[in-house]
N, C-alpha and C positions, 0 to 999 in steps of 0.2 A: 705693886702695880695695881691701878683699878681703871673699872673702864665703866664706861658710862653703859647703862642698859639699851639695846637694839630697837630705838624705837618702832622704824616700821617691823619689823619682824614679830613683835609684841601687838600692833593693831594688828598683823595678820593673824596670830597665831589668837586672839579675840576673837574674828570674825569668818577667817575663810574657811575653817572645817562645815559650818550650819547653814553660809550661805550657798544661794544656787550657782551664782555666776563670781566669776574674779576676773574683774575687769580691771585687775591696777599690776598685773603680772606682765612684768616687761620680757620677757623671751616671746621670742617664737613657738607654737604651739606644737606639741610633742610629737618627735615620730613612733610610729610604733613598732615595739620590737620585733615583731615578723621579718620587718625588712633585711636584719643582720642575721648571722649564725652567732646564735646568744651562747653556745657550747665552749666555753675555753680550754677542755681537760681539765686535769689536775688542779684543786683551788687549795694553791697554795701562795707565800708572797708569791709580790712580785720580785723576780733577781735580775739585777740588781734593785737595791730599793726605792730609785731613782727614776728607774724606768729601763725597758729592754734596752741597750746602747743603739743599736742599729735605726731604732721608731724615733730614738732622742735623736740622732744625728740626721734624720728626713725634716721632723719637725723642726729642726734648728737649723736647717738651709733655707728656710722661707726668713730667716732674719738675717741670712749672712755669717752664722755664727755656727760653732760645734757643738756636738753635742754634751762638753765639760761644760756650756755654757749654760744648759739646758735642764730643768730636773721635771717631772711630772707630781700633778702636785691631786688633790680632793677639791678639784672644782677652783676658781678662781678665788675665792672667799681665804682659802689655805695660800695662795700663791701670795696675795697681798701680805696675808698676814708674816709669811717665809720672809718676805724682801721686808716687812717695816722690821723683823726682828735682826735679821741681816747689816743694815743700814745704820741704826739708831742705836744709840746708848742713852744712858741718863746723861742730861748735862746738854746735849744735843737741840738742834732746833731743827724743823721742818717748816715747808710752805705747803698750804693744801691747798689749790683751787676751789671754792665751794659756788653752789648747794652742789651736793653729789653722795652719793653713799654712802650710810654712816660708817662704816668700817675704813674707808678711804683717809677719813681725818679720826675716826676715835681711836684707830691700835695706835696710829702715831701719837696720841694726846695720853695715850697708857703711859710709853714712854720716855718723852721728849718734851719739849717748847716749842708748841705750833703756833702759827701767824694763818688765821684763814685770808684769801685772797675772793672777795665773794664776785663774783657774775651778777650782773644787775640785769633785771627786765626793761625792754622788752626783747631785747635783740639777744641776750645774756653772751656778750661780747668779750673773749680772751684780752684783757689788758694785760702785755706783756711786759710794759712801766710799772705798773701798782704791783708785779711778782718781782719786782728789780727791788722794787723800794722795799718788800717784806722781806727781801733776804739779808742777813746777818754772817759775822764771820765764822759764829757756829754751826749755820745751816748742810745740816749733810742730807736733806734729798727734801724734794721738789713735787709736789703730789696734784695730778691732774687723770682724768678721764675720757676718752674721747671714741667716738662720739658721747654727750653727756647725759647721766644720767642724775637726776630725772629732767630735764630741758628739752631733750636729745638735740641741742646745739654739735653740729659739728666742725671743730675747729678747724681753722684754716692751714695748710701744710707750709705755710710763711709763719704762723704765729707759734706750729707748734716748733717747726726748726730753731725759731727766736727763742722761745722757753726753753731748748735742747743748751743753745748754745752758752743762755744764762747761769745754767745747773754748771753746765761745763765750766766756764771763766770761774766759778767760785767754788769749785772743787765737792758740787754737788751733785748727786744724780738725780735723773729723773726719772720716776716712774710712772709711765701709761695704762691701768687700764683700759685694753682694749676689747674689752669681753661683745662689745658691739659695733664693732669695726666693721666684721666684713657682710655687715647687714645693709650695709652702702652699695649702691650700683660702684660706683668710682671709690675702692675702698682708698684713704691713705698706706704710704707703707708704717709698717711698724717699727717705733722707737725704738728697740731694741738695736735695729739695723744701722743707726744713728751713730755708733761709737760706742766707746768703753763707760761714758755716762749714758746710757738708757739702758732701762728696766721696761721690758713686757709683760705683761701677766693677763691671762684670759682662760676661757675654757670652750669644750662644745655644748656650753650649756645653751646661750642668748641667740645664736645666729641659726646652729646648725638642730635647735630643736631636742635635745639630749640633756636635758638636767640632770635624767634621773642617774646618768654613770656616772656625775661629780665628777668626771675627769679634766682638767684644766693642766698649765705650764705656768713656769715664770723661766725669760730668757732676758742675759744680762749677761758683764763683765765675770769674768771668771771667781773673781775673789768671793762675788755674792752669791753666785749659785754656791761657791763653797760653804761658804757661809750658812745658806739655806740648808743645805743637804745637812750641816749636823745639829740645826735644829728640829728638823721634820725627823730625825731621828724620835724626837718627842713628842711628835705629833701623832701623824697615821703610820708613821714607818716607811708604808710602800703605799702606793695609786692603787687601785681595785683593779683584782686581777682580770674581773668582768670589764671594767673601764676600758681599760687597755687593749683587750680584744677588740670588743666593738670602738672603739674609737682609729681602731688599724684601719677596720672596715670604712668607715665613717668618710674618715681623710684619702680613703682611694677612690672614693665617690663622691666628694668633695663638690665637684663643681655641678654634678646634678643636685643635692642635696640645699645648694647655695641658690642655683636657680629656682628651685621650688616658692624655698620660704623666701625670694627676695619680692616676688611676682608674689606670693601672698603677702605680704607685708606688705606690697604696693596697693593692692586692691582694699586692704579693709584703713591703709590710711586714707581712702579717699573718703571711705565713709567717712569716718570720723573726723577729716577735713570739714564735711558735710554736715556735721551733727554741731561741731564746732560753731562754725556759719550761722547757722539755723537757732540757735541759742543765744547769740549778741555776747561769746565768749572770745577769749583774747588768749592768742599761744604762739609760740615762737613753731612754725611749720619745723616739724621735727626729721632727724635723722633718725632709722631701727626703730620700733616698736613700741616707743612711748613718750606720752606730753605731756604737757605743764601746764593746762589751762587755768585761768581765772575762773571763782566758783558762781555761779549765778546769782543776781541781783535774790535780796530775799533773806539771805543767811547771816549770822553774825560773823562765821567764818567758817575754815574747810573743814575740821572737827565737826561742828553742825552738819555741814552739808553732807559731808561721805555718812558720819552718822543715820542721818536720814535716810538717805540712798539706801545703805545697807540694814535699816528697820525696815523701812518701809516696802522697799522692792526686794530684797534681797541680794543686790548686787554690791560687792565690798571696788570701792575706790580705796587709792592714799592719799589720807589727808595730807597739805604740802608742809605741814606746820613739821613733822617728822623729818621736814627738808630745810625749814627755817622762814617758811614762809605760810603764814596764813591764810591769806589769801588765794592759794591755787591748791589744786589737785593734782595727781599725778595717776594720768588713765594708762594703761597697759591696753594695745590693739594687737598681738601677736597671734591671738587665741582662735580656734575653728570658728568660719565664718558665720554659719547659725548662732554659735553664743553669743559674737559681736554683736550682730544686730538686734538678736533678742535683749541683752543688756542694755542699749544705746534705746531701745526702745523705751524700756522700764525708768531710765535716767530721765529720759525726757518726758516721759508721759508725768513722774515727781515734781520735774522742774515743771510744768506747764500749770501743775494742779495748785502750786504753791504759788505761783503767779496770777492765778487767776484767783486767791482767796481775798 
């Protein structure tokens, strides 16, 4: 098994410990732990290793599902990973929808025979034909993200049923990434809910502002959480027994925590609506907390340009070429509103000086 090196996570780990600002961080900006009681007692696992049953069976009524269907996982990044090892054998084929995060298509291309399905600019529009045509008679699962990351295209609930029901007809499933779902006013519901073919996987990292507990799910067909559950055997074991606490708290506060960062997410995408405009750049008006601009007249490409950016002002973008595209960046707006604008400043005061040489 090999897998390809993490490209953005390798330009991060380059450049955001020295810079000032990190402007390419697509979550919502972090709550602080005051707000919960961070005190769990006893740190010991979690029992069962899966997750308390009672928390599993709450959180798996928002899919329609039990909680046998349901395991808690280390953050969304573990839950992908659970379901592509669940899913796939060698021999196997997958479909990936791309550009989208590199773990979405590299654990499946560790394993399997992928067929990317790419989104094209500008509109980076679901073709639910061109995932018809990628699929084969080996294909055992179907790999999309929704809202998109990095685009933030948010697919349409026609297109994603259509891709539900493709997976389905050829004895494939599919799985959602929705780690930025309910950062939608109007969220979709979740594939999971869909039937015995959808896979959910997410965490309370992107929406609800909580990276730092790593705690995330994957909810599916029974056989696959089965499945899951005796490989996370060799992964973390159990979910953080700190996670679990605070994410109890978390989910019963749910809808103020959601209104907060939805209303900040709204405000600092106007800016950067605004910054967009203001610059003669080109982006698909995104869904959650992050876009896909084209890089400013000037540069040979986004490698240059974030390079710059982050010499020069100290502010780290992602270059879009870690996406498959050289051409764009990929800004993260989720962050406290004084960083935005102070970043957005520094980008622009770059771009202005480099256009006026």
């Amino acid at each position: 098994m090999e897998i390809e090196p993490f490209a953005l996570e390798r330009w991060f780990d380059e450049h955001e410990h020295d810079a000032d600002i990190m402007l390419a961080e697509s979550g919502i900006r972090s709550l602080d732990a005051s707000r919960f009681d961070t005190d769990p007692g006893e740190l010991g696992y979690v029992i069962p290793t899966d997750g308390d049953p009672d928390f599993r069976a709450r959180v798996a009524e928002r899919y329609d599902r039990s909680a046998d269907d349901l395991l808690f996982t280390c953050g969304t990044q573990e839950a992908n990973l659970l379901t592509v090892l669940a899913t796939l054998d060698p021999g196997d084929h997958a479909v990936v929808v791309t550009p989208t995060y590199q773990s979405l298509h590299a654990l499946p291309a560790a394993i399997a025979d992928v067929t990317r399905v790419e989104l094209a600019p500008p509109d980076w529009r679901l073709d639910v034909e061109r995932v018809a045509d990628a699929i084969k008679p080996d294909t055992r699962l179907v790999v999309v993200n929704n809202p998109n990351n990095p685009t933030g295209r948010y697919h349409s609930w026609d297109r994603v049923t259509a891709l539900y029901d493709l997976a389905a007809d050829n004895d494939a499933y599919l799985l959602c990434d929705e780690v930025y779902r309910l950062l939608a006013d109007d969220p979709l519901p979740p594939v999971a809910s869909l039937g015995e073919w959808g896979i959910s996987t997410t965490s309370l990292t992107k929406a609800y502002g909580l990276a730092g507990l790593r705690f995330g799910w994957l909810c599916g067909p029974p056989e696959i959480a089965a499945a899951a559950r005796r490989w996370k055997d060799y992964t973390t074991i159990s979910p953080s027994i700190f996670g679990q606490h605070v994410a109890r708290q978390a989910l019963g506060r749910e809808e103020t925590i959601l209104d907060e960062n939805r209303a900040h997410a709204r405000r600092n995408h106007e800016i950067v609506r605004e910054f967009v405009d203001e610059h003669g750049l080109d982006w698909h008006d995104p869904v959650g907390v992050n876009g896909f601009p084209t890089i400013p007249d000037g540069f040979a490409d986004a490698r240059e340009f974030c390079r710059t950016v982050v010499d020069e002002e100290s502010v780290v973008l992602a270059p879009g070429d870690v996406f498959g595209f050289d051409d764009r960046f990929r800004i993260g707006f989720g962050l406290p509103a004084d960083e935005l604008d102070e970043g957005l400043e520094r980008v622009g005061r770059m771009i202005e000086a480099r256009t006026t040489e």
